[in-house]
C-alpha positions in Angstrom: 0.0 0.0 0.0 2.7 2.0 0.9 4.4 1.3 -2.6 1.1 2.3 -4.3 0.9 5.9 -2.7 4.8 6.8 -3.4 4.1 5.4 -6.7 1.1 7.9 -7.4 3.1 10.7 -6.0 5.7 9.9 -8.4 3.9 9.8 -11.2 2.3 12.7 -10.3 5.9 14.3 -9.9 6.7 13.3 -13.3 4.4 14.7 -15.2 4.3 18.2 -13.3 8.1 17.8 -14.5 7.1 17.1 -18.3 4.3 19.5 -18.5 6.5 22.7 -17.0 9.3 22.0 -19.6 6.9 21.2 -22.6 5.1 24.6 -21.6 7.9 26.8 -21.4 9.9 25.9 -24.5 11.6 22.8 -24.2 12.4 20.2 -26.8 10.3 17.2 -26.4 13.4 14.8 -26.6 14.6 17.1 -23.1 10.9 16.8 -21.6 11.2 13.1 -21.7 14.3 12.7 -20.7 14.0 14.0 -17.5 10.7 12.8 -16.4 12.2 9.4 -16.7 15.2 10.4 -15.1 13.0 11.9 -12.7 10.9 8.9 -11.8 14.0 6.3 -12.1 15.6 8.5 -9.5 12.8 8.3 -7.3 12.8 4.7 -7.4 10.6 3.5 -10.4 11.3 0.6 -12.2 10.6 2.3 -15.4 8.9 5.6 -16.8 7.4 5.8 -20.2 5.9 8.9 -21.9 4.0 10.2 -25.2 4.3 13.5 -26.0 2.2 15.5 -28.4 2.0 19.1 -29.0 -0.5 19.4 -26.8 -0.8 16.9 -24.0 1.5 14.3 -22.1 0.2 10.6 -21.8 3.0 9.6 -18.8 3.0 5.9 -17.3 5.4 4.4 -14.3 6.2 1.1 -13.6 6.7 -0.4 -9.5 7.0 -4.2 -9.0 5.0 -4.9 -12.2 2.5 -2.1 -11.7 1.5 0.4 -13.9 0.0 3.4 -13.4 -0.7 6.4 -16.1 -1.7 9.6 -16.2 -2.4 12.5 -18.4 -2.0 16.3 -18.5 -3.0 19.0 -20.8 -0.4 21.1 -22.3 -0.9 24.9 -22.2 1.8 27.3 -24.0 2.8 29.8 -21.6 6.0 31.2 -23.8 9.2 30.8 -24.3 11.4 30.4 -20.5 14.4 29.0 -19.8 14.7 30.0 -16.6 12.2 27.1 -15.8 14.3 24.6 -17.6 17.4 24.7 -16.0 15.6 25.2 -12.6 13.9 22.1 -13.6 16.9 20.0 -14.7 18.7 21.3 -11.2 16.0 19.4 -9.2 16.7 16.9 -11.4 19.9 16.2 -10.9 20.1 16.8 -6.9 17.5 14.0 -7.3 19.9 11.7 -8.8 22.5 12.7 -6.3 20.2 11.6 -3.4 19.6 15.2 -2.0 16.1 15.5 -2.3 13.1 13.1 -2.0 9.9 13.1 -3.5 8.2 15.2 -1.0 11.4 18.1 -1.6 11.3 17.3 -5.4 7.0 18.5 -4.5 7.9 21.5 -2.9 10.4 23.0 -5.1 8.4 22.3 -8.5 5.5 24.2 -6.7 7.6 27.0 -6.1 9.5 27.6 -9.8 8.3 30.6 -10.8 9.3 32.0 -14.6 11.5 35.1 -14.5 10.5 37.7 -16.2 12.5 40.6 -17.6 11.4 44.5 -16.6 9.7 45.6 -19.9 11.4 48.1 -20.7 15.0 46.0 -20.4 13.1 43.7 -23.0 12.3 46.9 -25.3 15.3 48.2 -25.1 17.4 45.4 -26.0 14.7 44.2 -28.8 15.4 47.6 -30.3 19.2 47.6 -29.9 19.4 43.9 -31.5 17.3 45.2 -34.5 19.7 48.3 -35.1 22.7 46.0 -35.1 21.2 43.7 -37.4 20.3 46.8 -40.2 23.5 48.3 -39.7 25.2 44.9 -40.1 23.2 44.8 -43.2 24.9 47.8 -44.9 21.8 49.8 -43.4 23.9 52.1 -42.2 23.4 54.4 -39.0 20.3 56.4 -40.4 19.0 52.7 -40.9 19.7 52.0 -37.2 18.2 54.5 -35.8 15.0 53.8 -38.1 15.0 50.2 -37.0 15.1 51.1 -33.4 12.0 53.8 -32.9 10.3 51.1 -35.0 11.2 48.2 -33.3 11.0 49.2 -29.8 7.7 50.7 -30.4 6.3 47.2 -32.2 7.6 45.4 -29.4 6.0 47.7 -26.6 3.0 47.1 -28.7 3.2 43.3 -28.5 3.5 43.1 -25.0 0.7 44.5 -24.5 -1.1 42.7 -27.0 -0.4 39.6 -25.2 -1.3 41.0 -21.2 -4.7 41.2 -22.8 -4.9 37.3 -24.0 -4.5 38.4 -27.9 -4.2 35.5 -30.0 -0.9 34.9 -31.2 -1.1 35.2 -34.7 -3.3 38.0 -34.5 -0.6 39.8 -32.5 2.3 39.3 -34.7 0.0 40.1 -37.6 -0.6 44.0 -35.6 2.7 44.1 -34.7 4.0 43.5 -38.3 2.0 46.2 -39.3 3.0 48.7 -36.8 6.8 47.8 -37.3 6.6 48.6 -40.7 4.4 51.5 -40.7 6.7 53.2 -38.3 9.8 52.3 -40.3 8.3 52.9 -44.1 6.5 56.5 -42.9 9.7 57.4 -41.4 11.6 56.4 -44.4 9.2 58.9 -46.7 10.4 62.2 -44.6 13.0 64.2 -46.6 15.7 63.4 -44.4 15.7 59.9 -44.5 14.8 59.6 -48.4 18.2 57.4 -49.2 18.1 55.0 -46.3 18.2 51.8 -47.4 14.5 49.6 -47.1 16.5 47.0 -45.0 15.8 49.3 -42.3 11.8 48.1 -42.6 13.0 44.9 -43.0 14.9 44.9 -39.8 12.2 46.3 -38.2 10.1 42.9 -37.7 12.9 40.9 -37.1 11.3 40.6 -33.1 9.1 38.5 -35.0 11.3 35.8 -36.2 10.0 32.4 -34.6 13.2 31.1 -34.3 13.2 29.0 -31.4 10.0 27.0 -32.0 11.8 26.4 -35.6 14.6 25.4 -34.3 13.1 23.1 -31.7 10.6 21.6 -34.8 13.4 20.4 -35.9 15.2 18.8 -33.1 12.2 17.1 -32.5 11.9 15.4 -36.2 15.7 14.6 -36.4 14.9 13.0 -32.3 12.1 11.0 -33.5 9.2 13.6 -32.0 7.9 13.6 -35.9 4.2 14.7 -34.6 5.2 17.1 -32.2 8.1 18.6 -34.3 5.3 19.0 -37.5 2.9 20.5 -34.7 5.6 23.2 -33.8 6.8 24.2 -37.2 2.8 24.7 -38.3 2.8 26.8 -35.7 5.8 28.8 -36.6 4.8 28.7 -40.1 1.0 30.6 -39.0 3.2 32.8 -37.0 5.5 33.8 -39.8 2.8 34.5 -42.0 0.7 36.4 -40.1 3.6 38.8 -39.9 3.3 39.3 -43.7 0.0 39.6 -44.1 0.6 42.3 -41.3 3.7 43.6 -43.4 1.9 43.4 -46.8 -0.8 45.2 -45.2 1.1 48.4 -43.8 2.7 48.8 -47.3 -0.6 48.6 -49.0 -2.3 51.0 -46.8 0.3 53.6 -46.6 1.7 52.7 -50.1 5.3 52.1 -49.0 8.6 51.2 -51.1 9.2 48.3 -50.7 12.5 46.1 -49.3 14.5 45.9 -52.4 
């Protein structure tokens, strides 16, 4: 009986381990990985787990009992300060310094850090000015890239503290990127700046971490959840140029040749 309850616990354990890591960014070959390493270092004979883009079927094995359970993935962005403060519990698990009811406690209490928003708009601007004037853009170009980046990426933020859908929001934020950067381009002073200024604009829009993790998890043998995360980069990337084509339309902008 006593087997039974650690066993639940366990599994319970497991799972809150999986779910945190698939939620906050985490390759699915990573997510199961450690909730087995998890479990085995809690002492369960063996842990097996399907993952899907968005749910995680997780079974454990005791003395020739099974027991499974299930738990619905929601995306809460991209964090990995909740990875690695997962994968620390981890390990201290396997080095005997925590049981399960420590492994409990400190999952309960990881809480994602968050940058100050206007660190995050600062440096979003600064990374887009170094791109355009790494690009030949030129300093004009920077400073182009910068108002209009920081302004799009203010604009996204808030988008998302009021529950916008995703693709929605990049599609809006598109648009304001390059409506800042192609109105600002029209004025007299700024006539001969190069267009990779509007370009460099919306790069805060590039989904490159759910790419790149789409692809670690084909290549790793997640084929379903890998083709789940690059359809969802793909919407993402073009709802930003529906939101591009649409500011250029509107306000009849050059465009990025």
């Amino acid at each position: 009986m006593q087997d039974q309850h650690l066993q639940r616990d366990v599994t319970r354990l497991c799972i809150q381990c999986g779910i945190l890591l698939l939620q906050h960014g985490a390759e699915s070959a990573l997510v199961e990985e450690l909730s087995t390493r998890l479990g085995l270092a809690l002492g369960m004979d063996s842990v097996e787990s399907a993952i899907s883009a968005n749910a995680i079927v997780l079974t454990t094995i005791l003395d020739a009992h099974c027991l499974t359970t299930t738990r619905k993935n929601s995306d809460r962005g991209i964090n990995m300060h909740v990875v690695t403060q997962v994968q620390h519990i981890v390990i201290m698990t396997e080095h005997a310094l925590l049981d399960h009811h420590d492994v409990q406690r400190r999952l309960a209490h990881i809480r994602p850090y968050r940058y100050p928003r206007w660190q995050v708009v600062l440096m979003v601007g600064l990374s887009c000015a170094c791109f355009c004037k790494l690009n030949n853009g030129g300093w004009d170009g920077a400073a182009v890239a910068f108002i209009s980046s920081s302004i799009a990426m203010y604009v996204r933020q808030l988008l998302t503290q009021r529950q916008m859908h995703p693709q929605i929001n990049f599609c809006l934020t598109a648009f304001v990127a390059t409506s800042i950067s192609g109105l600002l381009l029209t004025l007299p002073l700024l006539r001969n700046t190069p267009t990779v200024a509007m370009a460099a604009s919306v790069l805060l829009l590039v989904p490159g971490f759910p790419l790149i993790n789409a692809v670690a998890d084909m290549f790793k043998g997640h084929v379903n959840t890998g083709l789940a995360r690059w359809a969802m980069a793909s919407l993402l990337t073009l709802a930003t140029c529906i939101g591009v084509v649409m500011a250029m339309s509107v306000w009849g902008l050059r465009g990025w040749a």
